[in-house]
N, C-alpha and C positions, 0 to 999 in steps of 0.2 A: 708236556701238558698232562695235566689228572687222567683223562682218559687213555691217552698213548700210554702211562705209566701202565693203567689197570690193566688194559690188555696185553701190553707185553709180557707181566707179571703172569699172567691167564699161562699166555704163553711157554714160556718157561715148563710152569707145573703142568700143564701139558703134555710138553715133550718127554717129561720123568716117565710119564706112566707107558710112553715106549720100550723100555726098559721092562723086561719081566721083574715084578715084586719089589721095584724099586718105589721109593715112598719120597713125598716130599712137603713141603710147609711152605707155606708165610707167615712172619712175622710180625705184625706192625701193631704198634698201638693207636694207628689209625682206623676209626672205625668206620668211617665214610670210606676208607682204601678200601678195607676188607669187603665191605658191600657191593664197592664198584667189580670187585674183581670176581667175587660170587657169581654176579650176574655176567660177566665178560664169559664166564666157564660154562655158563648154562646154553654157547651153545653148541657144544658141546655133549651137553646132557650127561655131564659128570657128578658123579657122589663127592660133595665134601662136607666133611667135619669143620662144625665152627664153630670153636669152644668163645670164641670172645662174649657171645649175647649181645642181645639191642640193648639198648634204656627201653625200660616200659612207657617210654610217651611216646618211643619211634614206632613200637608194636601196634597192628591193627586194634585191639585193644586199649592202648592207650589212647590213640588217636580216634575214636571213637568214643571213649570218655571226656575229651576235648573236644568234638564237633558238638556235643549231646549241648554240653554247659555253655560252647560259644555261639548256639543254635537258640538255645532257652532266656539266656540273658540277653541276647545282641540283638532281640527286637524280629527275630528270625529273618535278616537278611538274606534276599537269595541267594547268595551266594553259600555260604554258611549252612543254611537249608537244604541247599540242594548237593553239598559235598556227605549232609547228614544220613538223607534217607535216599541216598543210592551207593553208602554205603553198604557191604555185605551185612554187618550184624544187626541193619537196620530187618526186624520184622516185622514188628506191633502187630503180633498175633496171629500168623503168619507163616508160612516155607519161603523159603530164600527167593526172589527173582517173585515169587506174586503180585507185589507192587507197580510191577516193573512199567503197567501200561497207566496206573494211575499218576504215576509219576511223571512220565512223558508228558499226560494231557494237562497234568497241574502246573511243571516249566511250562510247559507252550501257552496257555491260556495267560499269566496272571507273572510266571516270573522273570521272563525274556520283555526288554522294556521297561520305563518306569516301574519301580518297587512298589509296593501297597503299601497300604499303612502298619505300622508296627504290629509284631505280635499275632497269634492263631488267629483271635478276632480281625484285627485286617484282614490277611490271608481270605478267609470266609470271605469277608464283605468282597474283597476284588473279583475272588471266583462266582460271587453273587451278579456282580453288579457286571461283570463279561458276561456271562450266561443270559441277563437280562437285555443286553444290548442285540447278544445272539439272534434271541428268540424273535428281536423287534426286526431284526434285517431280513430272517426268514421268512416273516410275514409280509414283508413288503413295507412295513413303517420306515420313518425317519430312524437313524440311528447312526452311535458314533463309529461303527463298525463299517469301515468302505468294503464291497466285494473282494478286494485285491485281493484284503488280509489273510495272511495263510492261517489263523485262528479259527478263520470260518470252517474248515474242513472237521473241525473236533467235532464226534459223535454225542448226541445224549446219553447214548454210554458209557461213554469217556469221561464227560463232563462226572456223572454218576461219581462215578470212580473216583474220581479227583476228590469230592466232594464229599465219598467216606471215608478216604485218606486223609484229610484236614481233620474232621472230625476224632481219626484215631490220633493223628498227631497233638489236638490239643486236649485231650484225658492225657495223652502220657507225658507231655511237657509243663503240666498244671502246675507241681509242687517247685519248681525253676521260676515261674514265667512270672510276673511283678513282682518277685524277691527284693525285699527290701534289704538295708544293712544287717547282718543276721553272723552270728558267733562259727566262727569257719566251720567247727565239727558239726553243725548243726545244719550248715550249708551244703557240706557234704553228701549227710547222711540224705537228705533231699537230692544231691544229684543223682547219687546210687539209685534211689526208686525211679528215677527219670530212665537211667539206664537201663534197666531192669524189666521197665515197662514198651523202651523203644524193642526192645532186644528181645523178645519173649515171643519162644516159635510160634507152632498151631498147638502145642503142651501143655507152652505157657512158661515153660524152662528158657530162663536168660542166657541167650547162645554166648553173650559179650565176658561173661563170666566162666566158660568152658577154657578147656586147652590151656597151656603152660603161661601164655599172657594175660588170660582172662582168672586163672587162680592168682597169677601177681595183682591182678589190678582189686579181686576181693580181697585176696589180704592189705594191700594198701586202706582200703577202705577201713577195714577191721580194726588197722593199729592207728588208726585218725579219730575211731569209734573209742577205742580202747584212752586215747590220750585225749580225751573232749576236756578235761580238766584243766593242760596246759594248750588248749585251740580254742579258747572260749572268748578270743580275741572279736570285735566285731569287722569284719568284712563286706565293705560295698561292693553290690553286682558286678561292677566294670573292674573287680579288682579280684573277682574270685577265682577266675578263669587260668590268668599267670600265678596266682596262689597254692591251685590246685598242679598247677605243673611244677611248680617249685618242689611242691610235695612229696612229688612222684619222680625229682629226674632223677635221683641216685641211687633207682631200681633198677634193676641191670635182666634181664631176660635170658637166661640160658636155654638155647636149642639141644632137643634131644640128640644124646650122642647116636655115631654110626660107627660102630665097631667093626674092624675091617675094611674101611676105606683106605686108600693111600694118598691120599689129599686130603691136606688139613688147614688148616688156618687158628692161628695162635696170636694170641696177647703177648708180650714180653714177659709175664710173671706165670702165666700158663707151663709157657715154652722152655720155662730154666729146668725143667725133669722130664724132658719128650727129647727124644733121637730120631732122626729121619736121616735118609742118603741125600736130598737135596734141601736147601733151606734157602727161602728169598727171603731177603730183610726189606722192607717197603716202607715208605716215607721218612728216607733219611735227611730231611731236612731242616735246619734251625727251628725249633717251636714245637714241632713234632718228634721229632727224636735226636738230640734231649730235647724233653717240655723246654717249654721257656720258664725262664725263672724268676720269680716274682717277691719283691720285697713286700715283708710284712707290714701293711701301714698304722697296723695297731702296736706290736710289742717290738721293740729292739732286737740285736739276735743277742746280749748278754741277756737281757729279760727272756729267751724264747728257752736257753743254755741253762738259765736258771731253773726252770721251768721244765724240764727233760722234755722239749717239742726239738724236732728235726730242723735242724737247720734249714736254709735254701736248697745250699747244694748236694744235700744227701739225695734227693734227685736225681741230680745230674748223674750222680756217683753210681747209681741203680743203675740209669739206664748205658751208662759205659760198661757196667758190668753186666747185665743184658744181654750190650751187643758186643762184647769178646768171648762169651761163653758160646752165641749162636756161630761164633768164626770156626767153633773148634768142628762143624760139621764137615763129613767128607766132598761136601760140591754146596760152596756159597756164590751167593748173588745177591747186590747188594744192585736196587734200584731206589729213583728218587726222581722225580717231577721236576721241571727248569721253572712251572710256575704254579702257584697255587692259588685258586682263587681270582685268578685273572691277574695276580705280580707275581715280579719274579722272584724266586726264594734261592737262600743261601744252602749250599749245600752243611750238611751235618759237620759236625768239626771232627766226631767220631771218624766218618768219612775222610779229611782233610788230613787227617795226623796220621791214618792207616795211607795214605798216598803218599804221604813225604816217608815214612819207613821205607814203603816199596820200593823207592827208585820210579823216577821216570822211565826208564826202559819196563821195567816189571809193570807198573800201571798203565802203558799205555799198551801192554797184550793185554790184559786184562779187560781194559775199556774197548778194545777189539772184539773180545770174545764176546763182550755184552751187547757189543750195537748189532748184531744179526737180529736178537730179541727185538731190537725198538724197529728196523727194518722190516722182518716178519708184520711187526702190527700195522707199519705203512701199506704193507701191501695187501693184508687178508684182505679189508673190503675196498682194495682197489680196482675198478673196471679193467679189464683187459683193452677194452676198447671206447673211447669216448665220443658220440654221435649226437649234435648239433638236434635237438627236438623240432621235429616239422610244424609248421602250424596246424592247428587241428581244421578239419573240412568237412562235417558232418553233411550226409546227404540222405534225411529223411525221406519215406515214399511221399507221393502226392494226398493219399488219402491223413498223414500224419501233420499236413502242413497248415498252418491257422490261416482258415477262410474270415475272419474277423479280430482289426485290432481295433484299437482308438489313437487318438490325434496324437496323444502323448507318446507311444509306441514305436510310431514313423520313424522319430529321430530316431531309435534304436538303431532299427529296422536299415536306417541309411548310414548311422554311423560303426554298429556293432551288431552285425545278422545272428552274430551266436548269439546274443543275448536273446532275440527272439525264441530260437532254436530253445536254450535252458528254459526260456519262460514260460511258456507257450506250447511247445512238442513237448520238453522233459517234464513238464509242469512244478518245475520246483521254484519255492517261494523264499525271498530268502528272511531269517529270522532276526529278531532283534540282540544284539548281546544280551546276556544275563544281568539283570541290574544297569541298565543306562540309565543319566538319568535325561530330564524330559532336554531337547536338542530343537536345533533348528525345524526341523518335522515335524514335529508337536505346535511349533511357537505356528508356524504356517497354516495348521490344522485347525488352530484354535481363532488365528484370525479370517481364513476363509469364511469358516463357520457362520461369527459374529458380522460380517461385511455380507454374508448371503442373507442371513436373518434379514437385516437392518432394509437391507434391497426389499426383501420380499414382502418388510411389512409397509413398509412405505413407498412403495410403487407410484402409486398415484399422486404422492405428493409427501413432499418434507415436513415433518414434525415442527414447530417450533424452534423446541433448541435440539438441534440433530445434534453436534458433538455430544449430549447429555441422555438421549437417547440410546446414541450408538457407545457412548460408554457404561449405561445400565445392561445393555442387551449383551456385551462384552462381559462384564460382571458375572454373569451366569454361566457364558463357557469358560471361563478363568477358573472358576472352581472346581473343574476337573484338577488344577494345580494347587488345591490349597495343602495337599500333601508333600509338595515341595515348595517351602518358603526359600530358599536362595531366587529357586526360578522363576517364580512369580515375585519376588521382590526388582530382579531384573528386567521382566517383561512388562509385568503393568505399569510401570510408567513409561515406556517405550510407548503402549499401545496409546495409553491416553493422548500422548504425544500424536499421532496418528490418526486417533478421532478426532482431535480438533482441524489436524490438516486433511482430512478426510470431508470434514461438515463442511469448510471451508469451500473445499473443491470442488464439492458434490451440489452444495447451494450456485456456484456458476454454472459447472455443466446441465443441471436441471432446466436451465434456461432456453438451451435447443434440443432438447430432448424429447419428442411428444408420449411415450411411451418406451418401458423397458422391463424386460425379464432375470433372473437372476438362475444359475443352476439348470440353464437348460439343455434336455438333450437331441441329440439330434443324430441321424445318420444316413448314410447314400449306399447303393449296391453298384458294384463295378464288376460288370460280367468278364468274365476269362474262360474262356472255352467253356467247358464242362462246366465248370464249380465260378460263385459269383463269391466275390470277397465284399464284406460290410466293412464300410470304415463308419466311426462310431465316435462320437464326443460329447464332454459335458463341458458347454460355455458356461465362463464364469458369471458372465456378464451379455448382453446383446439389447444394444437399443436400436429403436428407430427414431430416426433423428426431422427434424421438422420439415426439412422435403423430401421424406418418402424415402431416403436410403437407410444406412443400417451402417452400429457401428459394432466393432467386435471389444471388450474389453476382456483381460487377463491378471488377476493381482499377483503378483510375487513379491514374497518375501524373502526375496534368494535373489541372488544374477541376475539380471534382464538381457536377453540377447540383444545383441546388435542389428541394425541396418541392414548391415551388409551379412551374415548370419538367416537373419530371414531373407534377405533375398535371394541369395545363392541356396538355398533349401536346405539347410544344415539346421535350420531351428523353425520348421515347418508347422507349428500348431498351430497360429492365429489363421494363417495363408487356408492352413485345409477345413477349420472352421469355415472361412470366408466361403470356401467353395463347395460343402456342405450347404450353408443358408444357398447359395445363390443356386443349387438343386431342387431348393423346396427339401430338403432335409430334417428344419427346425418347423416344428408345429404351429401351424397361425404364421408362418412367414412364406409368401407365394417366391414361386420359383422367378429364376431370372431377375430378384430381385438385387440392387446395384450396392456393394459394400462402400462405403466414403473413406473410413477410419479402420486402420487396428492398429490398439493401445494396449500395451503394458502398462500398469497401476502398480508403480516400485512404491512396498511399503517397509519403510525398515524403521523406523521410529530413531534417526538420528538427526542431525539438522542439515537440509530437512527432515520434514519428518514421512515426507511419500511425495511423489513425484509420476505426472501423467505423462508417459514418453510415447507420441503417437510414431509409428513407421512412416516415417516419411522414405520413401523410395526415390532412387535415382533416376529409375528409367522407370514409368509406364507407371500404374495405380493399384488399388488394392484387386480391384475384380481382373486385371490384367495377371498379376501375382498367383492370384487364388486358383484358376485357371492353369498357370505354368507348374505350380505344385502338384496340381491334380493329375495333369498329366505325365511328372515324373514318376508319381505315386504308382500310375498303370505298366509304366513299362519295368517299375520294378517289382510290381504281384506279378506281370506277367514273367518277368524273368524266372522269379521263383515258383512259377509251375511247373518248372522243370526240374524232373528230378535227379537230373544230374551238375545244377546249382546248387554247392554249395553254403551253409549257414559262417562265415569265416570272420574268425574275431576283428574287429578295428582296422575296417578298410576306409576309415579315413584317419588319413595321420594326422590332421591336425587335434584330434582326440588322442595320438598313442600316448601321450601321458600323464591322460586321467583316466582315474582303476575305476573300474566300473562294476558292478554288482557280481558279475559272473568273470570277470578276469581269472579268477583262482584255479577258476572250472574250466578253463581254457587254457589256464596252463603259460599265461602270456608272458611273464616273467621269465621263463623258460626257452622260450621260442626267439622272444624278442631280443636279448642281451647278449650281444657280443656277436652278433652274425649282421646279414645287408637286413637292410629296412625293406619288411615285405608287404607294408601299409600301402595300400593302393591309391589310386587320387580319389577313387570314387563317383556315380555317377550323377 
């Protein structure tokens, strides 16, 4: 494997330097080897000379003039954006690491989740239009912002931050950003100011232009300036980017030499006038040493002979002569990788015809004396001892432990206590990928939304044509998606589909309904010793139904539990709703009032297109349920007052094989695979 190769290569040159004054090399025209094995040595903390050099596009420099151009043309997707300016020579006017907190607060708010709208100006508007929703939650308004969101924690100084960060970002990406088709050198000379302007300390001096990769990347520029003559070709944006790398990859970066080291690392054409006591030849296989060899598809080879150009195999002939002149050192080693790339590769033929010389007996000491090397890298980072990872058991004190959750919670709380534990004690939130786009989450957010609207405004009585209502009032939270047309091209007709079977349903059930609320909250305190825990929820829905009882409604756009699921209390939210109202918990609902109904409202807009699935229960009623829930609810706060109750991942197994927010963080993949099943039945 590549990496067993690097290291035992490491290895090797290594053990030279045991040796007083002895000196050694590698070889390879492999410059991915040579990298790998740089860093296998570093740890080490060894000096070596590497006369090979990068390509100026591998250079932080280079690559840094490719994030600038794929940042400026590509509409500033976050991704792209945020590999830009958390880059180091990212300044814009600045010392290194200054940004560092505006940056934070501008991924968290605006790049994590749905992408904005293209370009600086997007960017702005979405940090605008979060900041405005912020502001609306703080105050207590309506807004798209739920409490959960870990966005809400972002400071106005943050925000601030963020907010001159955009602003320095779009002066310095100006002369990029709507670039039309435009004559490469001229294109150019426009990225160079982009870079120039990202890159400029608190001096004003462009750091991206400093140091042996940053004068290659200005002369690059210089001799693009200098030949605008023959680049005066026109180039589209989406095509400047591979253009300008094109430009640049047969610049080669030479690292400052270290005169006096005894580790070195060498090119094959470096290496033909260097002496060393030890010499590893590395990547000796088919493609890599020799190249592969490649027929001309344009000239013949009597046309090429004509022509005084090199043959094919003058090549091959080089690197055979190469590798018999590195043989002549006094201690060779000849190493090579079983696969590359993830196949398996042929060994070098160079290699294959120096074996048939040897003899079998002589190559197979040989290949003896070599395997300690690939041995050694087996073992460096092998455990001495391998130890089965415990489940984690966190036992927070009592004063650390959440005296309030809500209905959604519970299931945690009974299926997975660490997830409490992370949520709740650690208080960590977990965040959105970088660039999703909008998902199930969104779709569910935007139809809650419009179905609580629709409830709230027409309470007292249906509209005329409710499907045509409730698909205008839909209309207006849909255009939070008008910036993703695939997704709203998939969704609204889904939804439409759903208001019709919505009006439909909604015009029957209206019929025994004498009143109903939508979005209401509600909650109970249940004393435990000392400290009293609140349980806390927000019904989707709650009517009272024409003889005086009460029904509980739920919409999902996702799964609907089962029967047997809410009965056995593994899917407890409608149950402790129910027993909430039936405390007097819900405002304007008196206590000891009787539950009839709880329904899930499945919306999925396929056909059908939603569907009311009441719990019908096997044994006993909704107020009988609401009650049994409540009461498991107490003996499990009460358990966890103790503080020597553990918080312990997925103690019901019929959860262990869905990952759940904080699995990672538990480590369950670890614990769980390949030992006994330590999943409890649960209570």
């Amino acid at each position: 494997m590549p990496g067993k190769e690097a290291l035992a290569i490491a290895i090797s040159l290594r053990e030279a330097l045991e040796t007083p004054h002895k000196t050694a090399a590698l070889i390879t025209p492999d410059r991915a080897l040579a990298r790998r094995v740089l860093a296998a040595l570093e740890r080490w903390k060894l000096a070596v000379d590497d006369s090979g050099g990068d390509a100026l596009a591998d250079t932080p420099a280079g690559r840094f003039a490719r994030l600038a151009a794929e940042a400026a043309l590509g509409g500033l997707s976050p991704v792209a954006l945020l590999a830009l300016i958390k880059h180091p020579l990212t300044r814009l006017g600045a010392a290194e690491g200054a940004h560092g907190r505006a940056i934070a607060a501008l991924e968290k708010a605006v790049l994590r989740g749905p992408r904005p709208r293209p370009g600086s100006a997007g960017l702005a508007h979405a940090l605008a239009a979060f900041r405005a929703e912020l502001e609306k939650l703080r105050r207590g308004e309506t807004s798209d912002l739920h409490p959960s969101d870990p966005r809400v924690s972002l400071t106005a100084a943050e925000l601030d931050a963020a907010a001159a960060l955009v602003t320095r970002l779009t002066a310095a990406l100006a002369p990029l950003e709507g670039l039309a088709a435009t004559p490469f050198a001229k294109a150019a000379a426009l990225h160079r100011s982009v870079i120039a302007a990202l890159s400029a300390d608190e001096t004003g001096a462009p750091v991206a232009f400093l140091g042996t990769d940053g004068v290659a990347l200005e002369t690059a520029f210089e001799e693009i300036a200098l030949n605008a003559a023959d680049a005066d070709f026109a180039v589209a944006p989406a095509d400047y980017v591979d253009m300008f790398h094109a430009a640049i990859s047969d610049r080669v970066v030479r690292r400052p030499g270290l005169p006096g080291v005894r580790l070195r690392i060498y090119g094959p054409l470096e290496a033909r006038l260097q002496s060393v006591d030890r010499v590893v030849l590395g990547g000796l296989v088919e493609g890599v040493w020799p190249p592969e060899m490649r027929s001309d598809p344009w000239l013949s080879r009597p046309m090429r002979h004509a022509l005084g150009l090199d043959l094919p195999e003058r090549r091959m002939s080089l690197s055979a002569h190469d590798f018999a002149q590195a043989l002549g050192a006094p201690d060779v080693i000849l190493a090579y990788p079983t696969k590359l790339a993830g196949a398996p590769t042929v060994i070098s033929r160079l290699v294959q015809r120096l074996a048939a010389v040897a003899g079998e007996e002589h190559w197979s000491r040989a290949r003896a004396r070599g395997a300690k090397y690939v041995a050694w890298a087996r073992a460096l980072d092998r455990p001495t001892e391998v130890k089965r990872i415990e489940k984690p058991a966190p036992k927070p004190p009592r004063a650390a432990r959440p005296t309030a959750l809500s209905v959604t919670d519970i299931e945690n709380w009974l299926r997975d206590p660490y997830t409490i534990y992370a949520k709740h004690i650690l208080k960590l939130r977990e965040l959105d990928p970088i660039d999703l786009p909008p998902g199930a989450a969104d779709r569910g957010i935007v139809i809650h939304a419009t179905l609580s609207d629709f409830t709230k405004r027409f309470a007292t009585g249906l509209p005329a044509d409710p499907a045509g209502a409730l698909i205008d009032i839909g209309a207006k939270h849909f255009a939070a998606l008008e910036d993703y047309p695939e997704a709203r091209a998939f969704w609204w007709p889904r939804f439409r589909r759903i208001a019709r079977w919505f009006a439909g349903w909604e015009t029957i059930r209206r019929g025994s309904v004498a009143a109903l609320s939508a979005e209401l909250s509600g909650k109970i305190d249940i004393p435990l010793g000392e400290r009293v825990f609140t349980l806390r929820a927000r019904a989707d829905r709650i009517e009272r139904l024409a003889g005086g009882s009460y029904a509980i409604l739920d919409y999902k756009t996702g799964q609907v539990p089962s029967e047997k699921q809410v009965r056995i209390g593994v899917s407890p939210q409608l149950t402790l709703e129910a027993a909430i109202l039936r405390r007097g918990g819900f405002q304007n609902i008196p206590a000891d009032a009787s539950v009839a109904e709880l329904v899930y409202v499945s919306l999925r807009g396929g056909d059908p297109a939603g569907d009311g699935v009441a719990i019908d229960f096997k044994d006993g009623d909704a107020n009988a349920h609401a009650d049994r829930a409540l009461a498991k609810l107490k003996v499990v706060a009460g358990r966890f007052e103790d503080e020597q109750q553990p918080y312990l991942p997925l103690v019901l197994s019929m959860w262990k094989s869905r990952y759940g927010t904080y699995d990672h963080l538990a480590r369950v993949k670890e614990w769980s695979v390949g030992g006994p099943d330590d999943a409890e039945s649960g209570e």
